[in-house]
mmJSON file of the N, C-alpha and C atoms, coordinates in Angstrom:
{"data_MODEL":{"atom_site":{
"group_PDB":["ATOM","ATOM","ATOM","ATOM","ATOM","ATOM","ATOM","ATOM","ATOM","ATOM","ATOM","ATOM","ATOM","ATOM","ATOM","ATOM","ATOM","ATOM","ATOM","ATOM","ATOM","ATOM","ATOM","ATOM","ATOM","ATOM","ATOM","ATOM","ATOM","ATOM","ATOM","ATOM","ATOM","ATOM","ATOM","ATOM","ATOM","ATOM","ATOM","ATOM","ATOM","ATOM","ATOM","ATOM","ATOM","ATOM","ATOM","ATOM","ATOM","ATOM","ATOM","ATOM","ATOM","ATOM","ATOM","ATOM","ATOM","ATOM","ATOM","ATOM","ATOM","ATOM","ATOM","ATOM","ATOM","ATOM","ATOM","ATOM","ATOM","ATOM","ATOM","ATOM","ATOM","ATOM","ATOM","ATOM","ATOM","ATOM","ATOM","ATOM","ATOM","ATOM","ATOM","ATOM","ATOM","ATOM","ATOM","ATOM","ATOM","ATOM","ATOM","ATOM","ATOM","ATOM","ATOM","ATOM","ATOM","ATOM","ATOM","ATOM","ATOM","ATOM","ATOM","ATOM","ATOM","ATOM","ATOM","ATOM","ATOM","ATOM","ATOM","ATOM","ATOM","ATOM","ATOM","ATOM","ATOM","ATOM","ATOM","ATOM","ATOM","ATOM","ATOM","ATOM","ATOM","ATOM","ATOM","ATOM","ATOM","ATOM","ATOM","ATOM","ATOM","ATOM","ATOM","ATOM","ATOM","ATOM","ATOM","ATOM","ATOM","ATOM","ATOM","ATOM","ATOM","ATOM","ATOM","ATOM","ATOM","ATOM","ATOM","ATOM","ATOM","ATOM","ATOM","ATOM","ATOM","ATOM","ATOM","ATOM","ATOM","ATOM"],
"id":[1,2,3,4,5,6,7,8,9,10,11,12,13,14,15,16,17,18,19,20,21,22,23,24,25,26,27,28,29,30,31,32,33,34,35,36,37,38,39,40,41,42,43,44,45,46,47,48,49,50,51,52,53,54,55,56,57,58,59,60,61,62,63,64,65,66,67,68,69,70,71,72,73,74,75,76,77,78,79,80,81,82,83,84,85,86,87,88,89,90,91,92,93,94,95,96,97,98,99,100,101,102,103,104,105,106,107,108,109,110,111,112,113,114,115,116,117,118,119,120,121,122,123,124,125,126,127,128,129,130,131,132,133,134,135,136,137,138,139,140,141,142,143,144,145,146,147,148,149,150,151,152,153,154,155,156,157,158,159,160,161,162],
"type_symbol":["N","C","C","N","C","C","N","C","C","N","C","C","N","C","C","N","C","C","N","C","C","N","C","C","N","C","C","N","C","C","N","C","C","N","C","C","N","C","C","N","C","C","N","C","C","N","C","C","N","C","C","N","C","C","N","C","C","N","C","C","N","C","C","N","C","C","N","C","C","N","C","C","N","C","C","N","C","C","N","C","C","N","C","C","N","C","C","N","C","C","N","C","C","N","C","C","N","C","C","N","C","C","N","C","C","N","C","C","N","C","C","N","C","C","N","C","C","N","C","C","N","C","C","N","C","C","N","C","C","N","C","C","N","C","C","N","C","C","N","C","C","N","C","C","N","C","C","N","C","C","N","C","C","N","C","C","N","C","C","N","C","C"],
"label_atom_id":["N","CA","C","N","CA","C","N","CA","C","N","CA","C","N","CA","C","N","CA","C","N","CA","C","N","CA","C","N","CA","C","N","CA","C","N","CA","C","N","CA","C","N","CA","C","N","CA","C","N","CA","C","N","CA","C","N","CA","C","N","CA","C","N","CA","C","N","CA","C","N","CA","C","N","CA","C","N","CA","C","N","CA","C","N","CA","C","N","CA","C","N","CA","C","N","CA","C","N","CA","C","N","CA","C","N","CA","C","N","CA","C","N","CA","C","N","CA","C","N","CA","C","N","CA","C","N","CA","C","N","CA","C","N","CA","C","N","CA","C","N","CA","C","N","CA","C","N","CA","C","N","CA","C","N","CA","C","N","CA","C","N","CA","C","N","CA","C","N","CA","C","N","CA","C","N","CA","C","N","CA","C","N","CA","C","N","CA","C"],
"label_alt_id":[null,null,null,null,null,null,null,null,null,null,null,null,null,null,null,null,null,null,null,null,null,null,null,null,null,null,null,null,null,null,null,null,null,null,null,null,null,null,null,null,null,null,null,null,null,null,null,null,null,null,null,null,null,null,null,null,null,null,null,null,null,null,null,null,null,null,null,null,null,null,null,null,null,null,null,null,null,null,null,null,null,null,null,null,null,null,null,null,null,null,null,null,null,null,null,null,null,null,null,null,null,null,null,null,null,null,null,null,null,null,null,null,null,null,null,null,null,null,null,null,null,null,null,null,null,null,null,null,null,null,null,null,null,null,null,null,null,null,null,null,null,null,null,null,null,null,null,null,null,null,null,null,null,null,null,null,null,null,null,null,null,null],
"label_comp_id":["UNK","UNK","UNK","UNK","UNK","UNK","UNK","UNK","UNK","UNK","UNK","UNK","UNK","UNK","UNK","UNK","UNK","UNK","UNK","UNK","UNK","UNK","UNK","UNK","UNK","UNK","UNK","UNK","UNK","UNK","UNK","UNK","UNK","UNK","UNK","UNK","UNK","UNK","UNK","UNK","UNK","UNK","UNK","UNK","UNK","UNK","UNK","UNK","UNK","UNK","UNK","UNK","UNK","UNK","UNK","UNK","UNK","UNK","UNK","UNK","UNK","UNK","UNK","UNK","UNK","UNK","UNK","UNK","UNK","UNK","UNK","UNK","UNK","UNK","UNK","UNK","UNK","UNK","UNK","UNK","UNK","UNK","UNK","UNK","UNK","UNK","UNK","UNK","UNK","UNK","UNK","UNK","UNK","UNK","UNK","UNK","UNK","UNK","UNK","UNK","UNK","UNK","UNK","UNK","UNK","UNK","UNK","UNK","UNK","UNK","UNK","UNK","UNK","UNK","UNK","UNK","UNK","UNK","UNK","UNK","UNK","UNK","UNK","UNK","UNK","UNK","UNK","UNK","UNK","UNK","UNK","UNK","UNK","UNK","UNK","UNK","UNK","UNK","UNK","UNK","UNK","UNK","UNK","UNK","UNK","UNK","UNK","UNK","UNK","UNK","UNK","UNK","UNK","UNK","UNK","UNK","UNK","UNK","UNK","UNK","UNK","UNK"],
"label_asym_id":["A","A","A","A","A","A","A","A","A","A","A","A","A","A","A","A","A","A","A","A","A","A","A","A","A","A","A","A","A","A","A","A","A","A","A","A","A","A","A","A","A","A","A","A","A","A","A","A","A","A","A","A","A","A","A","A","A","A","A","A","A","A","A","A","A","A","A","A","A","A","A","A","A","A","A","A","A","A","A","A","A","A","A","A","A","A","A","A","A","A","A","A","A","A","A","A","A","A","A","A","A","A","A","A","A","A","A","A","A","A","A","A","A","A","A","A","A","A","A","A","A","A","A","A","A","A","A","A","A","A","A","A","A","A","A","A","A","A","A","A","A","A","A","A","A","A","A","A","A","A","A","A","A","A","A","A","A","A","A","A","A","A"],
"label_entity_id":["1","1","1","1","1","1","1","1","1","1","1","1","1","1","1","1","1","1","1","1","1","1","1","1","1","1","1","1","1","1","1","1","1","1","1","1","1","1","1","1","1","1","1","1","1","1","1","1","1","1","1","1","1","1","1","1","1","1","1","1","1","1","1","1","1","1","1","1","1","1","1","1","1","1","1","1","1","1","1","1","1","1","1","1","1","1","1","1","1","1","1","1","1","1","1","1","1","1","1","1","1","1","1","1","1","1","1","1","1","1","1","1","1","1","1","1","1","1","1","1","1","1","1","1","1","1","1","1","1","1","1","1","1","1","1","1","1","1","1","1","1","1","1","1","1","1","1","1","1","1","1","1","1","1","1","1","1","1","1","1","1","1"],
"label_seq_id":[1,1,1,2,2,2,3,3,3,4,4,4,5,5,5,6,6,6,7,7,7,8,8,8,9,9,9,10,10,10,11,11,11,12,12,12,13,13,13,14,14,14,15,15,15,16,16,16,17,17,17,18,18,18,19,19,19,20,20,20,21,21,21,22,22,22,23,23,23,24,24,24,25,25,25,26,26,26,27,27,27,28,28,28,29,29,29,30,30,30,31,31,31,32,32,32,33,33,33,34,34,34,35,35,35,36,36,36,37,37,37,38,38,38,39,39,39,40,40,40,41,41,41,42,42,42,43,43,43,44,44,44,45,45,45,46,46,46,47,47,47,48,48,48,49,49,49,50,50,50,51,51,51,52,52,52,53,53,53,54,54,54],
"pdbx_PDB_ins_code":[null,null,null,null,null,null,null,null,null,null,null,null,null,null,null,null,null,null,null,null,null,null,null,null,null,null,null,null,null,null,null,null,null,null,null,null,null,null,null,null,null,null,null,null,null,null,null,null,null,null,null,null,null,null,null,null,null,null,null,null,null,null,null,null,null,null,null,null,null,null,null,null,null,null,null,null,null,null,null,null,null,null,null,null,null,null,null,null,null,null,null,null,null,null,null,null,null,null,null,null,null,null,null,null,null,null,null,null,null,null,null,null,null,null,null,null,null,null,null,null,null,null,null,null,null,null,null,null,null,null,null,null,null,null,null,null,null,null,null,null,null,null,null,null,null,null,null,null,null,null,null,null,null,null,null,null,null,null,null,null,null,null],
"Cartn_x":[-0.506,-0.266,1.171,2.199,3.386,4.25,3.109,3.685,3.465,2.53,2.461,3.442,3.431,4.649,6.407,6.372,7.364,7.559,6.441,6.077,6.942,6.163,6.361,7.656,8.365,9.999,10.557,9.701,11.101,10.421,9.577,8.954,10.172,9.939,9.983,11.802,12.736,14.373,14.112,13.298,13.169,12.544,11.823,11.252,12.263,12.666,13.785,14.796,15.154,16.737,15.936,15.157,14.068,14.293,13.78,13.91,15.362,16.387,17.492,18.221,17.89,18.363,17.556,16.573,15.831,16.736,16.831,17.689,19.097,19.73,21.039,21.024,19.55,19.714,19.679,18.484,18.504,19.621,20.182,21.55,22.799,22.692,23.753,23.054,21.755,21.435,21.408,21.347,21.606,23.056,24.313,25.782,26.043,25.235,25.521,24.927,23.872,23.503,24.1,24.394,25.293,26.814,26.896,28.462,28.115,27.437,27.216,27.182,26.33,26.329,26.775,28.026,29.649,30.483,30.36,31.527,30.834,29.316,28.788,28.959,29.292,29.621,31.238,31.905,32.899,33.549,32.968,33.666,32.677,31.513,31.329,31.583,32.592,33.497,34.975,35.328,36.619,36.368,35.175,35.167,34.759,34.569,34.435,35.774,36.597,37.261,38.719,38.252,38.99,38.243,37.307,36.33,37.053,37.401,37.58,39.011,39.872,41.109,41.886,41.959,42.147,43.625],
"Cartn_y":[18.988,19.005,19.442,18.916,19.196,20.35,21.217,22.538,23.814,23.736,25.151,24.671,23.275,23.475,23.902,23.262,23.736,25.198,25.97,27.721,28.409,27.887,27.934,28.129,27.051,26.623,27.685,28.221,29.16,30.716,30.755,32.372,32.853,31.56,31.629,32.592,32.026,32.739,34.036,34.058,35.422,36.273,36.184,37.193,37.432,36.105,36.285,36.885,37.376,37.842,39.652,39.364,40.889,41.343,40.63,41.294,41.56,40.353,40.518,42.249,42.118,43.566,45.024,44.411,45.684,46.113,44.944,44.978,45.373,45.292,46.021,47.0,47.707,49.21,49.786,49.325,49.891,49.879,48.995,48.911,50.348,50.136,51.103,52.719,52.517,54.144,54.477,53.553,54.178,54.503,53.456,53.759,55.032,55.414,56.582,57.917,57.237,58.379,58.424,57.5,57.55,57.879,57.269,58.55,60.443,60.302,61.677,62.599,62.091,62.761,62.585,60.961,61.399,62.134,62.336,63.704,65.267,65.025,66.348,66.764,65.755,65.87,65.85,65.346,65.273,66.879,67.153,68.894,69.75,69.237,70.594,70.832,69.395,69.014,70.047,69.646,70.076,71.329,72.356,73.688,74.018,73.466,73.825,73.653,73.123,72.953,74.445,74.253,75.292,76.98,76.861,77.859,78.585,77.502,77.246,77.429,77.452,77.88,76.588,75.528,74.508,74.266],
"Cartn_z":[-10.166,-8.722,-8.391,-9.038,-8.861,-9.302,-10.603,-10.663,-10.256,-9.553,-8.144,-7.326,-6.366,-5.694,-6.222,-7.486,-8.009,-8.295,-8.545,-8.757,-7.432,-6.003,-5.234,-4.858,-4.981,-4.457,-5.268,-6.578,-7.128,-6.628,-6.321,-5.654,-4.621,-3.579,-2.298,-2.203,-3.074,-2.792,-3.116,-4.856,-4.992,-3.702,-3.158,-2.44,-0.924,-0.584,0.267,-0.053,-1.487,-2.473,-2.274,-2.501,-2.306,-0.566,0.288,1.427,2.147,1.683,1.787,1.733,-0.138,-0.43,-0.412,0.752,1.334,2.604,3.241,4.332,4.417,2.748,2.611,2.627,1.701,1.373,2.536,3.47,4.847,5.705,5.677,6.605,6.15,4.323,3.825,4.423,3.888,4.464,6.24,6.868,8.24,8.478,7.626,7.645,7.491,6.258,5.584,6.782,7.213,8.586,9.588,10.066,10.972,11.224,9.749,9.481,9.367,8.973,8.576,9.924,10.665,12.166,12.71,12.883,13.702,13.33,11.823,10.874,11.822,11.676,12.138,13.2,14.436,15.527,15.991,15.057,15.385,15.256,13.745,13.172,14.577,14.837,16.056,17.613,17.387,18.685,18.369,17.771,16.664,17.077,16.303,16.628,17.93,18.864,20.395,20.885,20.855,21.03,20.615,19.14,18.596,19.432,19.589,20.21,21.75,22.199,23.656,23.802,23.032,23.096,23.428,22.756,23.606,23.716],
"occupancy":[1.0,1.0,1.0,1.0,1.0,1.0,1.0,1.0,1.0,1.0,1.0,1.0,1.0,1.0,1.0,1.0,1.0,1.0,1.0,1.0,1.0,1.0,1.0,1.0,1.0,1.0,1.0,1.0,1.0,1.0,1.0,1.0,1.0,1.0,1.0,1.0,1.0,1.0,1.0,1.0,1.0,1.0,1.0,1.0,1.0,1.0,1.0,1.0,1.0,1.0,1.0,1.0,1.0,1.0,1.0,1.0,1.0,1.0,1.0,1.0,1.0,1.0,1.0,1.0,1.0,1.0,1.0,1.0,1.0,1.0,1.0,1.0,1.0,1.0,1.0,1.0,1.0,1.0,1.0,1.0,1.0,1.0,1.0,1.0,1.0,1.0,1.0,1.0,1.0,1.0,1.0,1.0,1.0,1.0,1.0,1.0,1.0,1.0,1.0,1.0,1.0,1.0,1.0,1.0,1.0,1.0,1.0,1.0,1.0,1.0,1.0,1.0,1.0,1.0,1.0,1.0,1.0,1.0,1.0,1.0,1.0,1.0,1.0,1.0,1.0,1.0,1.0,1.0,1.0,1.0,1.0,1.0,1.0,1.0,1.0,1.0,1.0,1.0,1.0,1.0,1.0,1.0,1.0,1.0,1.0,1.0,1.0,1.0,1.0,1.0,1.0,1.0,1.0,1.0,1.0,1.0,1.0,1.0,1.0,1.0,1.0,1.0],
"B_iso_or_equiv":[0.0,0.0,0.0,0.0,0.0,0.0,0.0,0.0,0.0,0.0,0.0,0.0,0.0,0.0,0.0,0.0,0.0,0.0,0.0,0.0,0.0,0.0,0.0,0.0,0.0,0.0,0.0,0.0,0.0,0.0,0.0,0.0,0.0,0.0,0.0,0.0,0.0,0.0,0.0,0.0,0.0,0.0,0.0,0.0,0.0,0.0,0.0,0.0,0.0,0.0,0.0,0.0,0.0,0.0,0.0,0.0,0.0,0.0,0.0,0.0,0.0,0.0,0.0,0.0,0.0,0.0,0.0,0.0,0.0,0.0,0.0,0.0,0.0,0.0,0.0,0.0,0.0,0.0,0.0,0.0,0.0,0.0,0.0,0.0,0.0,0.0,0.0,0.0,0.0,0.0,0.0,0.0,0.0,0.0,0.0,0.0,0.0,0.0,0.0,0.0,0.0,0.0,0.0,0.0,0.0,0.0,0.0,0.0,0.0,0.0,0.0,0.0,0.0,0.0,0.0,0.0,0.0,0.0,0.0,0.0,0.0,0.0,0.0,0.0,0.0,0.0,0.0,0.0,0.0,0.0,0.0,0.0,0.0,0.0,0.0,0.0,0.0,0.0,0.0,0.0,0.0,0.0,0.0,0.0,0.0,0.0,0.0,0.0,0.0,0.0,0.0,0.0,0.0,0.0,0.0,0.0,0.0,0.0,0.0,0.0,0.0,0.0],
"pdbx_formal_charge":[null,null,null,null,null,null,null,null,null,null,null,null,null,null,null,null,null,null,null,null,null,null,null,null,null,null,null,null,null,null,null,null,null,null,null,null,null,null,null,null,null,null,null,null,null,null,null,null,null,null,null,null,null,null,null,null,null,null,null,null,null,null,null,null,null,null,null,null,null,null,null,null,null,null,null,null,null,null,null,null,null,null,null,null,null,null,null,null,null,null,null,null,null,null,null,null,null,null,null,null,null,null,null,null,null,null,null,null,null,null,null,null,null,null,null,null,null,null,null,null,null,null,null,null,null,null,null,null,null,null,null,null,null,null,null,null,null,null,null,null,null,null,null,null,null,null,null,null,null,null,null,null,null,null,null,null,null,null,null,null,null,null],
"auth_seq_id":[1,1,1,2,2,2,3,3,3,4,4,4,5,5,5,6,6,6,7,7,7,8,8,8,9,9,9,10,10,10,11,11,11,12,12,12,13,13,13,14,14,14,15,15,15,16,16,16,17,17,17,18,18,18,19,19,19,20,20,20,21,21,21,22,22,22,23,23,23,24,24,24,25,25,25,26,26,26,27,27,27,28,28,28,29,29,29,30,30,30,31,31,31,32,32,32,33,33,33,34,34,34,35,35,35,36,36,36,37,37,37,38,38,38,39,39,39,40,40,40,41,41,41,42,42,42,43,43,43,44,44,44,45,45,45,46,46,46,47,47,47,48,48,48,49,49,49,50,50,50,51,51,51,52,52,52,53,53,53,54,54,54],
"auth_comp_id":["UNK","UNK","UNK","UNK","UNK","UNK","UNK","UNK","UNK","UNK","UNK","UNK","UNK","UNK","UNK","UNK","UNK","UNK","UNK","UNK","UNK","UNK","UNK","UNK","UNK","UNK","UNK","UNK","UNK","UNK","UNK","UNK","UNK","UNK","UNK","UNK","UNK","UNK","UNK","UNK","UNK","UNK","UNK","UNK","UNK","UNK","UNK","UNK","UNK","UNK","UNK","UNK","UNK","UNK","UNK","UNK","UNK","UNK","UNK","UNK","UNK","UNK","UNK","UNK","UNK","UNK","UNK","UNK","UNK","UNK","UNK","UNK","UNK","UNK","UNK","UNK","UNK","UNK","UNK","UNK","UNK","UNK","UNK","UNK","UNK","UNK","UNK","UNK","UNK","UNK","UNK","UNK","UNK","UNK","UNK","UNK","UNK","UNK","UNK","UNK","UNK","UNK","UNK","UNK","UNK","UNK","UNK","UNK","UNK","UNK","UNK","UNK","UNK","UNK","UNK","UNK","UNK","UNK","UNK","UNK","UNK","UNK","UNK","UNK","UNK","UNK","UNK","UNK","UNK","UNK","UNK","UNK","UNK","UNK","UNK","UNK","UNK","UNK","UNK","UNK","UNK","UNK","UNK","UNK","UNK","UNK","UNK","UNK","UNK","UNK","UNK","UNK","UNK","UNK","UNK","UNK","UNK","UNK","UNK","UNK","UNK","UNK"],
"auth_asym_id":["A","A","A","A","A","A","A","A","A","A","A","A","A","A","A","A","A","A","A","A","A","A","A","A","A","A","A","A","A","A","A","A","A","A","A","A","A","A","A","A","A","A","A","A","A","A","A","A","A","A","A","A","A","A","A","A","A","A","A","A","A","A","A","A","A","A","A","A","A","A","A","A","A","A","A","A","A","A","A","A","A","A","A","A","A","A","A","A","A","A","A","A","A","A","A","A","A","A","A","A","A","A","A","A","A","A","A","A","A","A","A","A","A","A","A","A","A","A","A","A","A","A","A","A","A","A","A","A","A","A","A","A","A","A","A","A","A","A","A","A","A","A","A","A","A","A","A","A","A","A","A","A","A","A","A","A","A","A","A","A","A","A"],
"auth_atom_id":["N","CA","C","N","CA","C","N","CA","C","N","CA","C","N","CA","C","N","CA","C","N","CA","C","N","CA","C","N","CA","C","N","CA","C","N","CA","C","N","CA","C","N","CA","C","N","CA","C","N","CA","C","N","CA","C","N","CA","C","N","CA","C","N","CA","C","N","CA","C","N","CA","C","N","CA","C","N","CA","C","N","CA","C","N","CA","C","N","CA","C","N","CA","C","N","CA","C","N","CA","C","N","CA","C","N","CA","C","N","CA","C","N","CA","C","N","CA","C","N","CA","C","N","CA","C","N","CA","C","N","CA","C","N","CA","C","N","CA","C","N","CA","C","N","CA","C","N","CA","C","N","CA","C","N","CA","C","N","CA","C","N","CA","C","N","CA","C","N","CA","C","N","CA","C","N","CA","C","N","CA","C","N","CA","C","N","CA","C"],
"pdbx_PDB_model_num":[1,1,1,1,1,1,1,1,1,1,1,1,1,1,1,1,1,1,1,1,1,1,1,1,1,1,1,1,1,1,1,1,1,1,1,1,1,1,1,1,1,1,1,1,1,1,1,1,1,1,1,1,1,1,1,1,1,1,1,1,1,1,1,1,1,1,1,1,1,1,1,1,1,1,1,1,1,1,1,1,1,1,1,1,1,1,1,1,1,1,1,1,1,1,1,1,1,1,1,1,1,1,1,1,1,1,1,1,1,1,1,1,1,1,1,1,1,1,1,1,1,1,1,1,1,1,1,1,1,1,1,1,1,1,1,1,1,1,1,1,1,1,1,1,1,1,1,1,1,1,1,1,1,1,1,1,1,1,1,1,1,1]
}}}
């Protein structure tokens, strides 16, 4: 009786340690997107700018 709940109690972090570091990777890859397209926006600000005679 007492060793499924015990199974249990040790599943339960792992899978929370699992969604955790789903939630990192996702967080790092939107950083990484979201940097990427303020650099992208920033350099085609930059060249409008440079464009425009500023």
């Amino acid at each position: 009786m007492h060793i499924p709940k015990q199974k249990a109690s040790l599943c339960r972090p792992h899978f929370i340690g699992r969604i955790f570091l789903k939630l990192h990777q996702l967080r790092n890859f939107l950083d990484t997107l979201i940097s990427r397209s303020w650099m992208k926006g920033f350099t085609c600000l930059r060249l409008f700018q440079l464009t425009m005679g500023e």
